[in-house]
KOLZA-853799 format. One record per residue (C-alpha): residue number from 1; residue in three letters; x, z, y negated. Coordinates in Angstrom, 1 decimal. Each point is the difference from the previous one (the first is absolute). Example, Ala and Ser with C-alpha at 12.3 -4.5 7.8 and 13.67 -1.06 7.14 Angstrom:
% residues 2
+-----+---------+--------+--------+--------+
: num : residuo :     c1 :     c3 :     c2 :
+-----+---------+--------+--------+--------+
:   1 :     ala :   12.3 :    7.8 :    4.5 :
:   2 :     ser :    1.4 :   -0.7 :   -3.4 :
+-----+---------+--------+--------+--------+
% end
This chain:
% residues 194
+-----+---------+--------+--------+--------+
: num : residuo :     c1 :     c3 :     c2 :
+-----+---------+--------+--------+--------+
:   1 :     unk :   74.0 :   -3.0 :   45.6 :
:   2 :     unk :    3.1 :   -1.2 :    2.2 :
:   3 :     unk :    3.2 :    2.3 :   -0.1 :
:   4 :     unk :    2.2 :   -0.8 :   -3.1 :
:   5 :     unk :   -3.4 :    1.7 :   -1.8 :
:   6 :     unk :   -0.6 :    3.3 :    2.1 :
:   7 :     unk :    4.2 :    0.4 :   -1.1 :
:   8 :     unk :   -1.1 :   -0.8 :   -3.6 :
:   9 :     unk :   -2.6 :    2.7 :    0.1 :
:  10 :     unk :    2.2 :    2.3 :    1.4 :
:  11 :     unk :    2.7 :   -0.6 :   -2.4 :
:  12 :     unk :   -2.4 :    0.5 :   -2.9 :
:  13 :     unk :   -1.4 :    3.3 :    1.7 :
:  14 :     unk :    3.8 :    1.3 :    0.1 :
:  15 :     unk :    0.5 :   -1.1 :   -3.7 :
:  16 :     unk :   -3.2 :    1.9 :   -0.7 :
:  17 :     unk :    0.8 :    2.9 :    2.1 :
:  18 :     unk :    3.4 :    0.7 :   -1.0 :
:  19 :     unk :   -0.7 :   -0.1 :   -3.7 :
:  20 :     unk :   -2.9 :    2.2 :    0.5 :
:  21 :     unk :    2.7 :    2.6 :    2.2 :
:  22 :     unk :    2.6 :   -0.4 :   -3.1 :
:  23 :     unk :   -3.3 :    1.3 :   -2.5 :
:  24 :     unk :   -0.5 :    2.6 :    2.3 :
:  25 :     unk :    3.7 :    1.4 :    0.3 :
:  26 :     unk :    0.1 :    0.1 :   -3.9 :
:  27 :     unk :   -3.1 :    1.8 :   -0.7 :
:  28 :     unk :    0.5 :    2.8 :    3.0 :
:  29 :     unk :    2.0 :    1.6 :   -2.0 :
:  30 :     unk :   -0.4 :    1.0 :   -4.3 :
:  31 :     unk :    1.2 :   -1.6 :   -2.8 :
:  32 :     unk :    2.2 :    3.2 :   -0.5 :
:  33 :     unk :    1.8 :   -0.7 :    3.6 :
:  34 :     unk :    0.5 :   -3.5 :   -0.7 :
:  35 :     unk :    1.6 :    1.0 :   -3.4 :
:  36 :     unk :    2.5 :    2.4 :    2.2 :
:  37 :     unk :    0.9 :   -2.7 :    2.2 :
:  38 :     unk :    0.7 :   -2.7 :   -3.0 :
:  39 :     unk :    2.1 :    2.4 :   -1.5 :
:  40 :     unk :    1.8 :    1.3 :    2.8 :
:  41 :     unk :    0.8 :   -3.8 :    1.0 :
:  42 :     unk :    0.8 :   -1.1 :   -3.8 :
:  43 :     unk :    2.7 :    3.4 :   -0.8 :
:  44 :     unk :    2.5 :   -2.1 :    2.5 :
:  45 :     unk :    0.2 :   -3.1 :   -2.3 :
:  46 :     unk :    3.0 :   -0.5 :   -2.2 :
:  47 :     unk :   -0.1 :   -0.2 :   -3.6 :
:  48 :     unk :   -1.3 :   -3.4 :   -0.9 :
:  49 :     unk :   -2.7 :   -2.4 :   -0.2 :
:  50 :     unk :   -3.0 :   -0.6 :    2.6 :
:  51 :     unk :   -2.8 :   -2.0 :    1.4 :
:  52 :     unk :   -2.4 :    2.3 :    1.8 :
:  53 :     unk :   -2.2 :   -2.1 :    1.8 :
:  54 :     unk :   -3.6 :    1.3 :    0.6 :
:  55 :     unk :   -1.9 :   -2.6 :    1.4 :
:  56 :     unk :   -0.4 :   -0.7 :    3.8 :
:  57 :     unk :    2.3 :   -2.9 :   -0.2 :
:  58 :     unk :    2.5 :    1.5 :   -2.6 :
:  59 :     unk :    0.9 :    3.6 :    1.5 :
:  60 :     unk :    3.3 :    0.5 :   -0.2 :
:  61 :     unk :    2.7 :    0.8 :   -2.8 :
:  62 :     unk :    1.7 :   -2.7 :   -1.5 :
:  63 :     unk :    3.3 :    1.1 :   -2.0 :
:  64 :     unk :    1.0 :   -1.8 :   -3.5 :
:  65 :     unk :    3.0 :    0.9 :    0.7 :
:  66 :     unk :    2.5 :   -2.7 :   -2.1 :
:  67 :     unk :   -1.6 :   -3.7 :    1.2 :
:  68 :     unk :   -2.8 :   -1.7 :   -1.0 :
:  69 :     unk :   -2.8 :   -0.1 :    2.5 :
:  70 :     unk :   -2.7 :   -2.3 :    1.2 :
:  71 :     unk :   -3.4 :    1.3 :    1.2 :
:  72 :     unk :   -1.7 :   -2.6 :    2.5 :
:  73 :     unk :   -1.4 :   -0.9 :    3.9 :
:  74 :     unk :    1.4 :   -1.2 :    3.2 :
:  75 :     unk :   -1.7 :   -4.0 :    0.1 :
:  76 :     unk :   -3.0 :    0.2 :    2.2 :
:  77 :     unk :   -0.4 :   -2.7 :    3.5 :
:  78 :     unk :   -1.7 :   -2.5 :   -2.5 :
:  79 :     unk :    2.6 :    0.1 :   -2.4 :
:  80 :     unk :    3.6 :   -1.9 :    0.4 :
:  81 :     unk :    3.1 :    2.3 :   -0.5 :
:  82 :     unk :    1.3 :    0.3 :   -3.7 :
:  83 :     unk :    3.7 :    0.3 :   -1.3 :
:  84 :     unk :   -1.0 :    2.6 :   -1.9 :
:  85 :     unk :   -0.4 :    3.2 :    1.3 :
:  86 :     unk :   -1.2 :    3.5 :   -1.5 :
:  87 :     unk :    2.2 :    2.7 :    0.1 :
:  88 :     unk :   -2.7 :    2.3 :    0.7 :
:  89 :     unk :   -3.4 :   -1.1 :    2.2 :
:  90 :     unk :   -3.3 :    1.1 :   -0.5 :
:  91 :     unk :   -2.1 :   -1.4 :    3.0 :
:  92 :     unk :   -3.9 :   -0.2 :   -1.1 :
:  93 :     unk :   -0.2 :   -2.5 :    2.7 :
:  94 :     unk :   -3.5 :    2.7 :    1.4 :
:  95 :     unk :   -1.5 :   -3.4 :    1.9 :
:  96 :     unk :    3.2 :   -2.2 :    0.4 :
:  97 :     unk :   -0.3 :   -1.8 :   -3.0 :
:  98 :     unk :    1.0 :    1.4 :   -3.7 :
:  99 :     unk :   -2.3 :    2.0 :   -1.8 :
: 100 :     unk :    1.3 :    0.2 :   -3.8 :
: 101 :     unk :    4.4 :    0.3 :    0.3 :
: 102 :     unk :    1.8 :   -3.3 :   -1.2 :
: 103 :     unk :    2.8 :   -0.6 :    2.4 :
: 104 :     unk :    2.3 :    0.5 :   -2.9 :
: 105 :     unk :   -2.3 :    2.3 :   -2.2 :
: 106 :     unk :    1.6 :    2.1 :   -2.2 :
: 107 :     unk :    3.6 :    1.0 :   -1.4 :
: 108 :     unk :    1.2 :    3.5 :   -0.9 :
: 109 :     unk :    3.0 :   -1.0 :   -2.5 :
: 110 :     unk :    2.9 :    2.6 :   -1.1 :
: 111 :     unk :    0.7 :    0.3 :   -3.9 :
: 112 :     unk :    2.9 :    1.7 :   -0.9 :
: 113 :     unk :    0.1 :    0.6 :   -4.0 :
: 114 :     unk :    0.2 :    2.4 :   -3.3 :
: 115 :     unk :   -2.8 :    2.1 :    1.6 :
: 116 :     unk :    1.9 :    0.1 :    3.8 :
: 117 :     unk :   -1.6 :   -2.0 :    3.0 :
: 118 :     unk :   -3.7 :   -1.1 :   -0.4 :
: 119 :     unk :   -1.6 :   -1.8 :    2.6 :
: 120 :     unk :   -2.6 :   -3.0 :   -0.6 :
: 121 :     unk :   -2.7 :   -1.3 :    2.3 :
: 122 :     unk :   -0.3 :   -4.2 :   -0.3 :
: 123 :     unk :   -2.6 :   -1.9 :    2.0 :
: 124 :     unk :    1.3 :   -2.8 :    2.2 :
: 125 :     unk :   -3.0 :   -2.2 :   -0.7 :
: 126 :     unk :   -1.8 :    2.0 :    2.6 :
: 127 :     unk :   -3.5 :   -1.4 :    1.0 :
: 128 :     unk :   -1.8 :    3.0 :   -0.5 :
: 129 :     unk :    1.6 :    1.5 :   -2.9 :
: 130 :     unk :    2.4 :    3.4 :   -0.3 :
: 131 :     unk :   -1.5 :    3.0 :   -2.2 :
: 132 :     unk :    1.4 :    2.9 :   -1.5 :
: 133 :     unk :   -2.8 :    3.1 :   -0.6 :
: 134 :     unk :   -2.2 :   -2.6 :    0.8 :
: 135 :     unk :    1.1 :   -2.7 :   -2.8 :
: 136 :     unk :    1.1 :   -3.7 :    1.6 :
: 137 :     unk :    3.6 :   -0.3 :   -1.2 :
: 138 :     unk :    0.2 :   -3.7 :   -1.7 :
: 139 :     unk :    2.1 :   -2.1 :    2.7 :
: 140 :     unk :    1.2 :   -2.0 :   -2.8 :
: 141 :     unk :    1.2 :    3.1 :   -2.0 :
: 142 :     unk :    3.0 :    2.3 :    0.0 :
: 143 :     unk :   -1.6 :    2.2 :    2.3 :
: 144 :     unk :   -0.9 :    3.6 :   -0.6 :
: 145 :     unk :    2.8 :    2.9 :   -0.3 :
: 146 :     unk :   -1.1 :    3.0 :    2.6 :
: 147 :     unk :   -0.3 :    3.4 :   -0.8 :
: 148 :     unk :    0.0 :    3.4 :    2.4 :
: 149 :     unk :   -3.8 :   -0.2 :    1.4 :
: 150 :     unk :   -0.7 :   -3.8 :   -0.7 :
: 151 :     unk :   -2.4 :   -1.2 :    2.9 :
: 152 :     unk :    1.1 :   -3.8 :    1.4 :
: 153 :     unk :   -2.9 :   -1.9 :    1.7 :
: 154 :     unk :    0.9 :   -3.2 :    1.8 :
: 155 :     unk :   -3.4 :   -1.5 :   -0.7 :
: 156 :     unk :   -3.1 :    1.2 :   -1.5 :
: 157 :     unk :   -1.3 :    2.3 :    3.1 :
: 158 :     unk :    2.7 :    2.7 :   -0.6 :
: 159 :     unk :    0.0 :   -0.1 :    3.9 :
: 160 :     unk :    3.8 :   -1.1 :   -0.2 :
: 161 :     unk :    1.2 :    2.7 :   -2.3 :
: 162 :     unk :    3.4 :    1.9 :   -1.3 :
: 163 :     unk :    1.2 :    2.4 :   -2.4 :
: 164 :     unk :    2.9 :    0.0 :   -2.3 :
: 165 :     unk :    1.4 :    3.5 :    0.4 :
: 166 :     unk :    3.3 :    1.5 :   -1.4 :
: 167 :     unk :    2.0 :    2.5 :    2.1 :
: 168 :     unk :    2.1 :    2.7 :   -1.0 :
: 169 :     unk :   -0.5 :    0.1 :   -3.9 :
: 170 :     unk :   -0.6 :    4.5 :    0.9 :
: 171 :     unk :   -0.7 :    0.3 :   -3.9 :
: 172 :     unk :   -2.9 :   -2.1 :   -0.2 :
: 173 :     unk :   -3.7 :   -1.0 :    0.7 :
: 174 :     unk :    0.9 :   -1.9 :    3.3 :
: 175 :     unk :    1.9 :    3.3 :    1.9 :
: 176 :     unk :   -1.4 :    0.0 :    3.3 :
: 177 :     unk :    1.1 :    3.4 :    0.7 :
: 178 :     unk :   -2.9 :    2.3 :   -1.7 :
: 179 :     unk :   -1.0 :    2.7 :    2.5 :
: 180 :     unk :   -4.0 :   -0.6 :   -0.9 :
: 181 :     unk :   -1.2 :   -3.0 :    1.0 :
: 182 :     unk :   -2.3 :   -2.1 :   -2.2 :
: 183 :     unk :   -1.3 :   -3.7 :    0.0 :
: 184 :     unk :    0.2 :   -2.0 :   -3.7 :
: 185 :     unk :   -1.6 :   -3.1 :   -0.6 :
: 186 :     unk :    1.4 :   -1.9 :   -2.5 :
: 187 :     unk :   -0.5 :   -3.3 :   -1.3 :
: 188 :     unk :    2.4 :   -1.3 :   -3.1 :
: 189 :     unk :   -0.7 :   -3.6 :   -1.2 :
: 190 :     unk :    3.0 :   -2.3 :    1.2 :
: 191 :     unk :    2.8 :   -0.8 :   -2.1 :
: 192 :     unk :    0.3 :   -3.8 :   -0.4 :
: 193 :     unk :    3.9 :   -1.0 :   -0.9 :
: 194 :     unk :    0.2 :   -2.1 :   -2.6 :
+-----+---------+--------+--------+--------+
% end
C-alpha cells in the first residue's frame, strides 16, 4: 500500500467517523428537544415560503421569497465547469464523486394567480429523478404545485431531502408557535399541474 492509499483510508475513516458523530449528536437528546429547537429556530422566519432542508447535504433554509430558484451541485474534479449554476447547492459529493444530485436538478418556480402565489417543483432532466411524498415528478411535465408539508427528494434515497413549509399563516395548520410539541407525519399524493 504506498501513501496516496494510507490518506484514502484515512479520509474514508473521517467520512465514516464524522457521520457516525453527526448520528450521535441527534439522538443524545429526545425527539421532544429536537422539536423545541426547530421551533425556536423556525419562530424567527418571516411570513413566506420555505425549503427546509433535512438531509446531510441539504440543511439549511432556503427562502421562496419572490424569484424562481434552482436546486443543484457544485461540478465535481471530473466534471468541466457549467454556465449554469444552481442558486442553491446540495453537495452529495460523500466520496468525491456525485451520488444522485443533477448539477442542475430541480426548479422551485413562483405562481402568482386567482388563488395568490403557489409554488411548482419541475425536474431539470435530473439523472436520478426528483420526488414529491415519494412520487417521481414527470421531467417532461408541468411539474407538481407544493403544499405546507410536501417532502422533496432529490433522487430516490430521500438522503438529499427538503420540506415545503409556510411561515406565519398564525390561523392555520402550519403555526409553528403551539406550546406542546408533537411530530405529524404526513404524506399527501403530489399535485401534478396540468
Amino acid at each position: 500500500m504506498d501513501d496516496t492509499d494510507s490518506i484514502l483510508l484515512e479520509i474514508d475513516r473521517l467520512i465514516r467517523h464524522s457521520r457516525l458523530k453527526e448520528i450521535e449528536f441527534i439522538m443524545s437528546m429526545d425527539a421532544t428537544e429536537r422539536v423545541h429547537r426547530m421551533r425556536a429556530a423556525l419562530g424567527h422566519l418571516d411570513p413566506g415560503a420555505y425549503l427546509l432542508g433535512t438531509g446531510p447535504s441539504t440543511v439549511g433554509i432556503v427562502p421562496l421569497n419572490g424569484h424562481d430558484i434552482v436546486l443543484g451541485r457544485p461540478p465535481t474534479i471530473i466534471e468541466t465547469p457549467s454556465r449554469e449554476q444552481p442558486d442553491y447547492y446540495a453537495v452529495d459529493t460523500l466520496y468525491f464523486v456525485p451520488r444522485e444530485i443533477s448539477r442542475t436538478h430541480a426548479k422551485v418556480v413562483r405562481r402568482a394567480g386567482s388563488l395568490g402565489v403557489r409554488h411548482v417543483l419541475i425536474d431539470l432532466h435530473s439523472t436520478c429523478g426528483t420526488f414529491v411524498n415519494e412520487t417521481r415528478v414527470d421531467p417532461n411535465g408541468a411539474g407538481v404545485i407544493l403544499e405546507h408539508g410536501d417532502i422533496i427528494s432529490l433522487g430516490p434515497s430521500q438522503t438529499s431531502t427538503y420540506v415545503y413549509f409556510r411561515a406565519g399563516q398564525s390561523s392555520s395548520q402550519n403555526d409553528i408557535v403551539e406550546e406542546t410539541p408533537s411530530v405529524h407525519v404526513w404524506l399527501p399524493r403530489p399535485r401534478q399541474v396540468g
